[in-house]
Every structure is written in structure tokens, then in C-alpha cells.
Biopython code that builds the backbone (N, CA, C, O; Angstrom):
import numpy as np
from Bio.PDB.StructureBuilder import StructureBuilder

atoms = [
    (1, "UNK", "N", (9.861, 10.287, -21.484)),
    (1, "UNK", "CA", (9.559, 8.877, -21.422)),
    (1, "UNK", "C", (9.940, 8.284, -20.071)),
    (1, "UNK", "O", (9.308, 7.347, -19.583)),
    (2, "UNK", "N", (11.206, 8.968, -19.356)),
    (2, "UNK", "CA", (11.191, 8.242, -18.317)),
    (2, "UNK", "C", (10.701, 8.367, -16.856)),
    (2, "UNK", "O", (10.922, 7.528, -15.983)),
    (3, "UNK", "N", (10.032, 9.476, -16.702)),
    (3, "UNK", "CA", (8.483, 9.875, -15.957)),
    (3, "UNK", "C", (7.449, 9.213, -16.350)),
    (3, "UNK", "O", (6.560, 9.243, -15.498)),
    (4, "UNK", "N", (7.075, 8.387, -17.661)),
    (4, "UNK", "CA", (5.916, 7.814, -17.705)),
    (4, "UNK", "C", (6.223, 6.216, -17.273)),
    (4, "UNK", "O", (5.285, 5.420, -17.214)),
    (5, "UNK", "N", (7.820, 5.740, -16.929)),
    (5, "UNK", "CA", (7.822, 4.771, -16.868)),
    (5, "UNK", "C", (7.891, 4.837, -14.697)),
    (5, "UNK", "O", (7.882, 3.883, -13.920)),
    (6, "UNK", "N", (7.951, 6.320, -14.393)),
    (6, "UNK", "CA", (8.000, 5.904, -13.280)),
    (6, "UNK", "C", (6.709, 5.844, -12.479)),
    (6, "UNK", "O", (6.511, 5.139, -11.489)),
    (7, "UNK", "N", (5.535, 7.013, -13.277)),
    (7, "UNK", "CA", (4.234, 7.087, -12.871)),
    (7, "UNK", "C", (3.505, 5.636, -13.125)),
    (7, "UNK", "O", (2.342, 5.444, -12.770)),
    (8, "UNK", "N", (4.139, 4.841, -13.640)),
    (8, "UNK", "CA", (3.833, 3.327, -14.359)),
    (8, "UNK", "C", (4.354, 2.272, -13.174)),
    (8, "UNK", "O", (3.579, 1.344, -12.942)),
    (9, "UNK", "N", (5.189, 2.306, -12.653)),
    (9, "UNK", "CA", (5.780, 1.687, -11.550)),
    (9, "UNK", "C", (5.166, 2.464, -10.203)),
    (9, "UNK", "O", (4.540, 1.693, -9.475)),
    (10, "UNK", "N", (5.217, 3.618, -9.812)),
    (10, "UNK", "CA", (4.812, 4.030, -8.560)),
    (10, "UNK", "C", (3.227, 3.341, -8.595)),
    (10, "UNK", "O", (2.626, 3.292, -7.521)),
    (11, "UNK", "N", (2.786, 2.992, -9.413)),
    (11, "UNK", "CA", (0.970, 3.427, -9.945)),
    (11, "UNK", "C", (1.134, 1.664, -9.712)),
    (11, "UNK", "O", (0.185, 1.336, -9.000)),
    (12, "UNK", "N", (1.893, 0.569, -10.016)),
    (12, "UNK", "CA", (1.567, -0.459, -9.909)),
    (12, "UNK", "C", (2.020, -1.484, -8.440)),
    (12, "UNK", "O", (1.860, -2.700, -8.326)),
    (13, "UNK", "N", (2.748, -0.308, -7.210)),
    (13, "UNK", "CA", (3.024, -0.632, -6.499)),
    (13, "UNK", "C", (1.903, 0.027, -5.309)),
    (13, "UNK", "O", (2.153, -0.033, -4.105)),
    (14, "UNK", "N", (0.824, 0.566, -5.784)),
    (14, "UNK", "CA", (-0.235, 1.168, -5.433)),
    (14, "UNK", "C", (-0.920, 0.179, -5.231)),
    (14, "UNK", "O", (-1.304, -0.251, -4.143)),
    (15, "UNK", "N", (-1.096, -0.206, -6.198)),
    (15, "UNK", "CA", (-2.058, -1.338, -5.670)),
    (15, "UNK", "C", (-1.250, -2.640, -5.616)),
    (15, "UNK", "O", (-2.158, -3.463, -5.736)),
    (16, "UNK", "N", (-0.297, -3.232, -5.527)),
    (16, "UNK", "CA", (0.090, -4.425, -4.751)),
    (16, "UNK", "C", (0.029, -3.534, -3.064)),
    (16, "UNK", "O", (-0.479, -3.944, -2.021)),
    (17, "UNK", "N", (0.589, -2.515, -3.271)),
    (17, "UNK", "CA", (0.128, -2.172, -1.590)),
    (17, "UNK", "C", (-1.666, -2.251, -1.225)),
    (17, "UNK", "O", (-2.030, -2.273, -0.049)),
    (18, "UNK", "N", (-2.250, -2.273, -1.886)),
    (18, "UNK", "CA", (-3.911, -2.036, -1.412)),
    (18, "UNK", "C", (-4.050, -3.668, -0.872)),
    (18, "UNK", "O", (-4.608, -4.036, 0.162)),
    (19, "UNK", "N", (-3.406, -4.478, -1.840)),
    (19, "UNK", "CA", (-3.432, -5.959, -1.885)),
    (19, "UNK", "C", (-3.242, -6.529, -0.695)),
    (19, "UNK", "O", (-4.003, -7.262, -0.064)),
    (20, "UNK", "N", (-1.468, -5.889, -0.258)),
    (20, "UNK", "CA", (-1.428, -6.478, 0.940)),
    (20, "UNK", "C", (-2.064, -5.957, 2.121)),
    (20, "UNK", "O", (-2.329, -6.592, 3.141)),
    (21, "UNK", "N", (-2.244, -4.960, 1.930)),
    (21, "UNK", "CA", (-3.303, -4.345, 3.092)),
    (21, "UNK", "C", (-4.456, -4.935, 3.553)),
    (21, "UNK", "O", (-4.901, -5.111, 4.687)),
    (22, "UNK", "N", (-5.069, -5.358, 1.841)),
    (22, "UNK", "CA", (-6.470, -6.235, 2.600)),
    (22, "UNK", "C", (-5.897, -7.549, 2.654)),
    (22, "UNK", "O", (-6.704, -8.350, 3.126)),
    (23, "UNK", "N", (-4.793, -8.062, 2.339)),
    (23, "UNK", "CA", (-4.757, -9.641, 3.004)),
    (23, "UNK", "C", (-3.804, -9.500, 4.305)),
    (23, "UNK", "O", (-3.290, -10.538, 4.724)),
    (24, "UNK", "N", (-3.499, -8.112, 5.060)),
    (24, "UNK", "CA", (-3.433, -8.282, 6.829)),
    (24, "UNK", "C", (-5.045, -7.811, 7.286)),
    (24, "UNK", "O", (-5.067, -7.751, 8.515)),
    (25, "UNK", "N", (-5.990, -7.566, 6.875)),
    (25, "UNK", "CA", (-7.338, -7.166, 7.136)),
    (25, "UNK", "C", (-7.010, -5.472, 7.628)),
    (25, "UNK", "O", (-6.986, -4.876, 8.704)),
    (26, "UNK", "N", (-6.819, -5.166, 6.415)),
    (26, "UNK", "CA", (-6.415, -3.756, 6.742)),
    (26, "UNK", "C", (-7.762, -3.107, 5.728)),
    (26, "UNK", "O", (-8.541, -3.890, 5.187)),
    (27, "UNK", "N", (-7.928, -1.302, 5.537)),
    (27, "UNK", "CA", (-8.515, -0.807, 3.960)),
    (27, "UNK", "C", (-7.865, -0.942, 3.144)),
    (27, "UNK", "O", (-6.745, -0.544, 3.463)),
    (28, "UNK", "N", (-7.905, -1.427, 1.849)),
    (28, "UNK", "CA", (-7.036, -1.333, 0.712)),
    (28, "UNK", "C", (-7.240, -0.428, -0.160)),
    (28, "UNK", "O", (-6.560, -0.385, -1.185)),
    (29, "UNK", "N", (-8.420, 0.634, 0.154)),
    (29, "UNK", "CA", (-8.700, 1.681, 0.091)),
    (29, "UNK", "C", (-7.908, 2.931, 0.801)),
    (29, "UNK", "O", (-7.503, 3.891, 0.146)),
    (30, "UNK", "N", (-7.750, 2.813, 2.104)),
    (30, "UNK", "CA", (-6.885, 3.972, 2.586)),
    (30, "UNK", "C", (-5.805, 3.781, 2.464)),
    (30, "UNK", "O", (-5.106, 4.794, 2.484)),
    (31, "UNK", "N", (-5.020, 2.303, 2.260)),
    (31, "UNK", "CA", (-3.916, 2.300, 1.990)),
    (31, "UNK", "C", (-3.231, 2.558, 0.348)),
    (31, "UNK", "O", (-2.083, 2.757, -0.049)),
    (32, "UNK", "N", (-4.714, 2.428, -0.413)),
    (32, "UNK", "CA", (-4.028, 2.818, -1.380)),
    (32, "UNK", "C", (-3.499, 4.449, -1.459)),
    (32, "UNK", "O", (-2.388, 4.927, -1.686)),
    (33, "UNK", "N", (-4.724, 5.021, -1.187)),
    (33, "UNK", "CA", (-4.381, 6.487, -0.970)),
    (33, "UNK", "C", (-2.873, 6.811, -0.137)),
    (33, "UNK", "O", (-1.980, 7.604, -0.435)),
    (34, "UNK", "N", (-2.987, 5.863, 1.012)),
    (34, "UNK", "CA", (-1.391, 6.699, 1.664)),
    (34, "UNK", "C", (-0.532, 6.054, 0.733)),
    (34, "UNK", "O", (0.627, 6.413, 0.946)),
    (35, "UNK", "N", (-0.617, 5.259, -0.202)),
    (35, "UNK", "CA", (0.569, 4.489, -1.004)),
    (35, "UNK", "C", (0.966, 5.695, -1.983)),
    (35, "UNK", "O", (2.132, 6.089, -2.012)),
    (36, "UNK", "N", (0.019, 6.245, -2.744)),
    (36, "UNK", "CA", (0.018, 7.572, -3.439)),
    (36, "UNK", "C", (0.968, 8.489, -3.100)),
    (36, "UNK", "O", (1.702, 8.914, -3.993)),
    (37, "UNK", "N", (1.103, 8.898, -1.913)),
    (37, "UNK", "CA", (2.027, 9.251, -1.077)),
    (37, "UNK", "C", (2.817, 9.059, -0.526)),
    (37, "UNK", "O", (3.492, 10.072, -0.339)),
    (38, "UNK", "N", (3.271, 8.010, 0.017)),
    (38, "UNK", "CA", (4.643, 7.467, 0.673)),
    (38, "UNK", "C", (5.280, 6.318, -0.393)),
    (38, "UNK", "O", (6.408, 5.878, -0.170)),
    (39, "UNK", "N", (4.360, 5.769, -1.779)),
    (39, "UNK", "CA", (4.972, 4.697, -2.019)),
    (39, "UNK", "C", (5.720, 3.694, -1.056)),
    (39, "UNK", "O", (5.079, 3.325, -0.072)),
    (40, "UNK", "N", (7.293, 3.100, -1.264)),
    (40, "UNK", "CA", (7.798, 2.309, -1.009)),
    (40, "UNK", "C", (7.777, 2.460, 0.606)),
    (40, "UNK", "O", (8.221, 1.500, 1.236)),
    (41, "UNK", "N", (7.150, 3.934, 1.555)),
    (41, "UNK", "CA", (7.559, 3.528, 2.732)),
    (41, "UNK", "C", (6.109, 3.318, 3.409)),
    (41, "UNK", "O", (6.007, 3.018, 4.599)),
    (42, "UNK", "N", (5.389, 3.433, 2.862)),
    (42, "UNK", "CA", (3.690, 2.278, 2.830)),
    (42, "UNK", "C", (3.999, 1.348, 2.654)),
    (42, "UNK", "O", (3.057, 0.834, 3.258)),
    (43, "UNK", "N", (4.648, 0.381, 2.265)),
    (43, "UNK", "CA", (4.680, -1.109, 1.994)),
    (43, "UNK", "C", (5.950, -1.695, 3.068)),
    (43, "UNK", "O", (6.217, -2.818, 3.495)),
    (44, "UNK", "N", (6.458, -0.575, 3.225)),
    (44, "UNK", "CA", (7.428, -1.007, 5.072)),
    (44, "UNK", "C", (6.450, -1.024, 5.974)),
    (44, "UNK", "O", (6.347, -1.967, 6.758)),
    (45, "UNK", "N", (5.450, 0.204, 5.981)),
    (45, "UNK", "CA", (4.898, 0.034, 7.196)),
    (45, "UNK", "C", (3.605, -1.128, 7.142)),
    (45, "UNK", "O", (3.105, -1.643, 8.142)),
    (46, "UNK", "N", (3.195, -1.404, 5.687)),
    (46, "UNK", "CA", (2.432, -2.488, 5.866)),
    (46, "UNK", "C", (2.826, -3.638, 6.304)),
    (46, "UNK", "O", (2.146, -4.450, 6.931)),
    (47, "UNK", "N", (4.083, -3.742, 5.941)),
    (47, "UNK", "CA", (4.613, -5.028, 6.258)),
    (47, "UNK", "C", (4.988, -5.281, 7.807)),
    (47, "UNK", "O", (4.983, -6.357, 8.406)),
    (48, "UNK", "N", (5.310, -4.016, 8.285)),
    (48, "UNK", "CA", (6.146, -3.847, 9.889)),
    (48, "UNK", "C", (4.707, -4.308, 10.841)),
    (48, "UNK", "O", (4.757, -5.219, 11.669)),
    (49, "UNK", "N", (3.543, -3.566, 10.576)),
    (49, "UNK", "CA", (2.667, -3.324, 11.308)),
    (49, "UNK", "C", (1.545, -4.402, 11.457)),
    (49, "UNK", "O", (0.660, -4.734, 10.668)),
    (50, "UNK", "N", (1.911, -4.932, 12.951)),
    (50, "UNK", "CA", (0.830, -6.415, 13.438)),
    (50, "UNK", "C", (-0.579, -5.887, 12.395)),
    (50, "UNK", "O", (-0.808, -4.779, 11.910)),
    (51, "UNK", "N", (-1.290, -7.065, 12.317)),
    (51, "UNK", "CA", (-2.582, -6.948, 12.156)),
    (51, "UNK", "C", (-3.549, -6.533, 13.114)),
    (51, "UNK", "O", (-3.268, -6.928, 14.246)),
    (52, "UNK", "N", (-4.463, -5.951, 13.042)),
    (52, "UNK", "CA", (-5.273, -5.256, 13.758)),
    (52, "UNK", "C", (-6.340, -6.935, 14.048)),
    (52, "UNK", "O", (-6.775, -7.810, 13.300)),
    (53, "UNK", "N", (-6.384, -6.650, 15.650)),
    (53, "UNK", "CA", (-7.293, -7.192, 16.286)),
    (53, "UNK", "C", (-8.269, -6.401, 16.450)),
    (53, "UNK", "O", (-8.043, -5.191, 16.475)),
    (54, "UNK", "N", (-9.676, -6.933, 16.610)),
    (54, "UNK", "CA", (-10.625, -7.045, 16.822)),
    (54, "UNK", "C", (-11.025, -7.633, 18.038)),
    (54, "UNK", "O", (-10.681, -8.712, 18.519)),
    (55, "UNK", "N", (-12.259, -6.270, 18.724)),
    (55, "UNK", "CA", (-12.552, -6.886, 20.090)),
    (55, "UNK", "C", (-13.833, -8.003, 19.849)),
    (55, "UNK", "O", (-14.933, -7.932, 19.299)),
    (56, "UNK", "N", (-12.950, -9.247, 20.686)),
    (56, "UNK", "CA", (-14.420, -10.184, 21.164)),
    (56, "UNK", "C", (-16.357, -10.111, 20.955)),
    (56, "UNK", "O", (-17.064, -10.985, 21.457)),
]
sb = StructureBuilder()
sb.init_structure("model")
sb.init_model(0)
sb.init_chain("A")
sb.init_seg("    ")
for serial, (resi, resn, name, xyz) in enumerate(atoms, 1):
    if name == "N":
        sb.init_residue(resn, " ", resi, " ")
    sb.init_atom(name, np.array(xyz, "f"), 0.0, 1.0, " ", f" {name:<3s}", serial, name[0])
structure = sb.get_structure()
């Protein structure tokens, strides 16, 4: 039971990471995928990392 409560938490911080990804104009698609994988240190680097400019 307490593996299903963590695949339940890793799985819902998946997508608040996709979330904030697309509200810095990021993929919330690739970030979900690297969230899959790094969890909690995807949502440091979302948070650390300027928003991507766009050229003129």
C-alpha cells in the first residue's frame, strides 16, 4: 500500500510540473516526461530556469 501511495504522489507532481512548464512557455509535454524521471528535481529546475525568449 505504501508504493501505491507513492506512485500516486510522484504521478500527481507530474503534472503540476507539465503545468508549470507551460505557464513559463515551456513543453508540458517534455517536461512531463523529464518529471517521470527526476520528479522533485524537475520542478527546481523549472522553477530556477529564466523563460525562454524568443527571437524578434
Amino acid at each position: 500500500m505504501e508504493n501505491a501511495e507513492f506512485f500516486v504522489g510522484w504521478g500527481t507532481l507530474t503534472l503540476i510540473n507539465a503545468g508549470l512548464a507551460q505557464a513559463k512557455g515551456r513543453s508540458g509535454l517534455i517536461w512531463w516526461l523529464i518529471s517521470l524521471l527526476l520528479g522533485p528535481i524537475a520542478t527546481f529546475l523549472i522553477v530556477i530556469l529564466p523563460r525562454p525568449t524568443f527571437p524578434s
